[in-house]
N, C-alpha and C positions, 0 to 999 in steps of 0.2 A: 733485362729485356723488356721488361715494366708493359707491355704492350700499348706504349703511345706513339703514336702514329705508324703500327705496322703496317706491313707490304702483303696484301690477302689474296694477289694474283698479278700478273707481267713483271715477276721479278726473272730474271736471266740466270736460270739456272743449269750448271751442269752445260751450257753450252747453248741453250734451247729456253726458246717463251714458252713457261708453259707456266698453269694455275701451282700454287705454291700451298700452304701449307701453316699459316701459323706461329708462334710458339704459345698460344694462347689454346688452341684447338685441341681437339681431343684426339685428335690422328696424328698429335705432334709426337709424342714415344714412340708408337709403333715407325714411325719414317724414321726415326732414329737409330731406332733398333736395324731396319731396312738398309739403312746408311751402318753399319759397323761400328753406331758408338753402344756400347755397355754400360745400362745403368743402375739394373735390377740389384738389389741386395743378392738375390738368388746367384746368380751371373756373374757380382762383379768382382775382380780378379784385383787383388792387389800388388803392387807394384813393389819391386823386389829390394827396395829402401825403403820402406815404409815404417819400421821399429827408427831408425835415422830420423826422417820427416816429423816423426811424431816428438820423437827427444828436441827436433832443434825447435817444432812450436811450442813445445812445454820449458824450452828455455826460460832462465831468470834475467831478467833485466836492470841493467845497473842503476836506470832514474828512479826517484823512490814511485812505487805501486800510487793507485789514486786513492784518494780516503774519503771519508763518511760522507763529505760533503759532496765530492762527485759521485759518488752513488746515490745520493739522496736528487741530484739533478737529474740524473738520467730516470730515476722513477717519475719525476715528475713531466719529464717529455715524453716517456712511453705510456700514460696513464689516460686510460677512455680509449676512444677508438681516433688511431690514427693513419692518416691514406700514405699511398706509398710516397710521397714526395716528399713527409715531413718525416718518416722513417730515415729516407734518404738524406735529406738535406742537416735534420736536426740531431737526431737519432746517430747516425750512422757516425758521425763525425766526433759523438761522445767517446767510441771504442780507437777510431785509428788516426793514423799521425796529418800533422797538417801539413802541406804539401805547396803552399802559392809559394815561397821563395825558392823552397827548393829546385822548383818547377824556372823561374827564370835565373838562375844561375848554371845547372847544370841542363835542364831540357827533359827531367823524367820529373813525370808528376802526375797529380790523377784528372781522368775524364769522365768526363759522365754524359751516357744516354749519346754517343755517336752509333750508328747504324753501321754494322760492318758493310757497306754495301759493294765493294772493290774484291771480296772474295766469291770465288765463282769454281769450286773444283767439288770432289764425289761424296764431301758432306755437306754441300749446300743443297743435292740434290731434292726437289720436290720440298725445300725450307723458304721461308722466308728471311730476310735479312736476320743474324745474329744483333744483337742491340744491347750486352750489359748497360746494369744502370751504372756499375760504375766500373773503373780498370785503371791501373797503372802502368805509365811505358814510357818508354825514349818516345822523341821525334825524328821522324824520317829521313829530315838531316843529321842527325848524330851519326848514320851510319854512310860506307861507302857508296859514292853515287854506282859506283858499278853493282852493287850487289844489290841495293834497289832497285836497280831495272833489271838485273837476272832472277831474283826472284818475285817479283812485281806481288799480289795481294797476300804472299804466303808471307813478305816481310811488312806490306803497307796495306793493312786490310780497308782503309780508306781514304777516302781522296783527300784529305784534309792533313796537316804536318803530326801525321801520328803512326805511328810503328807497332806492331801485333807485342802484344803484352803477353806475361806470364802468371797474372794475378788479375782476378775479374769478383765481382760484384753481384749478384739477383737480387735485388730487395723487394721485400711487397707489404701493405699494407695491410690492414683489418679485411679489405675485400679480396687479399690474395690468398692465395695457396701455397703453402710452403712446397707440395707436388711437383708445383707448376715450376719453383724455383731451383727444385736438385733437376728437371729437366732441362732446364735452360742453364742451369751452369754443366751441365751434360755438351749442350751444345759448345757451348762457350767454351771449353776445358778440350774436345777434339777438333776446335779451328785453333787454338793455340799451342797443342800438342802437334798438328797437323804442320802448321808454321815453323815448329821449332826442327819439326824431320827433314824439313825442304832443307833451313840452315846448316842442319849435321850432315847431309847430302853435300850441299856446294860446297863446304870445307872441307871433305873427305874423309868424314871419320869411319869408322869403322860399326857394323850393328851392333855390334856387342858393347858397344857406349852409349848406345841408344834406348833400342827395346829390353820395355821394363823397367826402367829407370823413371821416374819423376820428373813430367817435362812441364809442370802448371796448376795451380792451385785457384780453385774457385771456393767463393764463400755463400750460402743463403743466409737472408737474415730476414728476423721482420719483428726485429724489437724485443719478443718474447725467446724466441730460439736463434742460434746461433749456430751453423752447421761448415767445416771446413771439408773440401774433398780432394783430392789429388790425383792426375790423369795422367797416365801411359799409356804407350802404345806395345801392341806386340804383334808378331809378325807369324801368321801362319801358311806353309808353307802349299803352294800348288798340288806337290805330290800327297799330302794329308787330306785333301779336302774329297768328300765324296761326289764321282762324278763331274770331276772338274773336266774341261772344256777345254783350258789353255794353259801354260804355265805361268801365270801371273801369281805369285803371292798374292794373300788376300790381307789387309790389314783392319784390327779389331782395335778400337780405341776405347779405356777403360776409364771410368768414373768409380772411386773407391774413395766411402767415406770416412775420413781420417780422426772426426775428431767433432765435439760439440759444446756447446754451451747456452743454461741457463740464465741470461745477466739479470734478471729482474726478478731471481728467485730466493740472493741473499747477496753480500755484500761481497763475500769470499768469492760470489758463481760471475760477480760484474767483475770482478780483480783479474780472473780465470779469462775471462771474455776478452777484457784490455790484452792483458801479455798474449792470448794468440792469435788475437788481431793483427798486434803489431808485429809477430814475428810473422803470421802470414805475406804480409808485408815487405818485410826486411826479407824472407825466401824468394818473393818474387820478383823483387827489383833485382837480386844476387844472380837468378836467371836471363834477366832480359840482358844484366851488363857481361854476364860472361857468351853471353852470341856476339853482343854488338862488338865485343875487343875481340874476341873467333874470326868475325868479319874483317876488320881492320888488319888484324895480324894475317889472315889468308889473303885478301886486297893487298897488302905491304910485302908479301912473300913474292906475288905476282909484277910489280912495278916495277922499276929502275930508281925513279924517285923516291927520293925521301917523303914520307907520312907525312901527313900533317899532325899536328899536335893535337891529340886525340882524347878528354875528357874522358876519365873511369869515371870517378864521380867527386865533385868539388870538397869532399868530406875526408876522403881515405889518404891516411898517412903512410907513408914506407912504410911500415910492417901489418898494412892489409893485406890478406890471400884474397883468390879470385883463382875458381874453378876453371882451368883449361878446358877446353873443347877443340881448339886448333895448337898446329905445333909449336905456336909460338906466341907471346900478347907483347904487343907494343910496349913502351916505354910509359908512365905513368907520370902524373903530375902531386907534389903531394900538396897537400894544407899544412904548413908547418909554423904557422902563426896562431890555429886556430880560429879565424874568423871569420870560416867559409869559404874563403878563398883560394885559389889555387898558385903556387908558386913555382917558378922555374925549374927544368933541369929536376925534377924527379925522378928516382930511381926504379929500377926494373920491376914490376912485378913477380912476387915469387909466384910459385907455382904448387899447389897442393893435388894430391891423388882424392879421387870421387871421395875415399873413406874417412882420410885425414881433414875434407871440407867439412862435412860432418859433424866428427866429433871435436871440430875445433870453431864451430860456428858458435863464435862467444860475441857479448856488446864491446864494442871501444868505451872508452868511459869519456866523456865530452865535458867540458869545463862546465856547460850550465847542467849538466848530467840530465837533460831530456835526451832522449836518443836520435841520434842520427840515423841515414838512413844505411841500412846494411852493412856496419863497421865489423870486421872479422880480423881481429886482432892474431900476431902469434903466439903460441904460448904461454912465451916469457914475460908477452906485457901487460902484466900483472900490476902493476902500480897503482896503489890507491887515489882516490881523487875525494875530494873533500863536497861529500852531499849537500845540494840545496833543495828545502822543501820545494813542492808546488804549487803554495798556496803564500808561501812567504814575499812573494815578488810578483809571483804570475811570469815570470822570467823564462821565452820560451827560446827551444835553441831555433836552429835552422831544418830543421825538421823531426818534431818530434811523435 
């Protein structure tokens, strides 16, 4: 949310013009706390996958790790004082995967510094616009047009061809606060949790797939620390609350911090930073594609018509899994040439349980063996692939 060009007052909130709030300001936690998101160590409630979460971002990855040489770069971009644009721009891009082609073949890729300014519901209240510096997500047309307009900024938090992500960014500089950045990934982490309830809602699932579950990971970073969190929601109930008024459940949106890193404190702590970077990454994209095929498969349940031919993601072969959240996911397209491409008449999606996605979230092994993005291979596909350095070609894949 980097505080460039925020909204200090006539932003439309909650329904109503009224003076706003910040993420920069010092009243900006307590409205949060006000608003039902949880961010305190004290307070915050961990989510009930969270030994899961932690195993799939301490996963190994099958590209080889980076060596002397990119550790030795990154000391030299993080070294003296540096502002949060070159954190972002220069910095940040040493830890996670590159993202431009994948972004015009398939349509998820990353942004930076757009203004949620199209969400307008009970955590916006008395906020000003949410703003990560940076996120990953579909665009707004990868999903059905009917479900875009039934849930309007819960799936399209702004007006521009971008879709509410599962995976967000805080970055700051030498002038920032690391404080300031577990707050606003506070924020960030209960408008994407918040998005993702509205989606489990219009597909019909049930609460008990929902609350307490891991609905979105935010990262703070500012060169020297490295901090991963992970946000659910839980639901407490009307009749619990003291002196409640009506029977509206009350819902408490939860920041739990999962996980950290030193990269500029030894070679091992930058290696440590890379792989959960990238698995942050490869979690959150795994999120946003199993709503958008929920959408599609609920959408397709509802028609007469036949789907259109629907993009999981230009990378996965028949034996990817992909987490159900609706009763059914469309038809899938594979890559079976390997060249990022996607080829006809692909086979069904299988279907894995919450537990079995899990402990089966392993890399696909890729021919130039930089990692693609989110491959979750079965089992059995276990087959070696013959490793190339990183430095012997510079040979990158399609998203690594």
């Amino acid at each position: 949310m980097g505080g460039r060009g925020r909204k200090s007052a006539g932003k439309k909130s909650a329904g109503q013009w009224s003076s706003t709030t910040t993420t920069t300001d010092k009243d900006f936690g307590p409205q949060l706390q006000r608003n039902n998101v949880v961010f305190t160590s004290i307070d915050a409630q961990a989510p009930d996958d969270i030994d899961e979460v932690r195993e799939l971002l301490d996963r190994p990855r099958e590209s080889e790790p980076p060596d002397r040489l990119d550790y030795t770069e990154y000391l030299v971009a993080t070294e003296g004082l540096n502002n949060e644009a070159t954190i972002q721009t220069t910095v940040y891009p040493l830890l996670s995967k590159r993202t431009s082609r994948e972004a015009r073949i398939s349509g998820y890729g990353q942004r930076a510094n757009y203004a949620w300014s199209e969400v307008d519901n009970h955590l916006t209240k008395g906020l000003s616009d949410a703003k990560p510096d940076i996120f990953e997500s579909y665009r707004k047309t990868d999903y059905p047009p009917e479900a875009v307009d039934a849930l309007s900024s819960a799936l399209a938090p702004t007006s521009y061809d971008i879709a509410m992500p599962a995976f967000a960014v805080e970055v700051k500089g030498s002038e920032g606060t690391m404080q300031v950045a577990h707050l606003q990934c506070a924020y960030d982490g209960a408008l994407m949790t918040e998005g993702a309830r509205t989606v489990h809602e219009y597909v019909g699932k049930s609460d008990n797939e929902f609350y307490g579950k891991t609905q979105a990971l935010t990262a703070a970073f500012n060169g020297e620390t490295l901090k991963f969190y992970v946000h659910h929601a839980v639901k407490i109930p009307a009749s619990s609350q003291p002196a409640a008024s009506d029977t509206v459940d009350t819902l408490q949106y939860y920041q739990y911090l999962c996980g950290g890193d030193t990269p500029r404190d030894s070679f091992e702590n930058y290696q440590s930073a890379y792989k959960h970077t990238r698995n942050a990454e490869d979690f959150g994209y795994s999120l946003a594609t199993q709503r958008k095929d929920a959408l599609w498969a609920y959408t397709n349940a509802n028609n007469t018509q036949t789907s259109p031919n629907v993009l999981i993601s230009p990378q996965q072969s028949s034996n990817d899994f992909l987490v159900p959240i609706s009763p059914v996911i469309p038809a899938e397209t594979a890559d079976t040439d390997g060249d990022g491409y996607d080829q006809e008449d692909g086979p069904s999606t299988q279907l894995l349980t919450e537990t079995e996605y899990f402990t089966s979230f392993t890399e696909d092994k890729d021919e130039d063996e930089d990692e693609s993005f989110v491959q979750i291979p079965t089992p059995d596909a276990s087959s070696t692939s013959k490793r190339r350095g990183r430095h012997k070609k510079k040979k990158r894949s399609r998203y690594t």
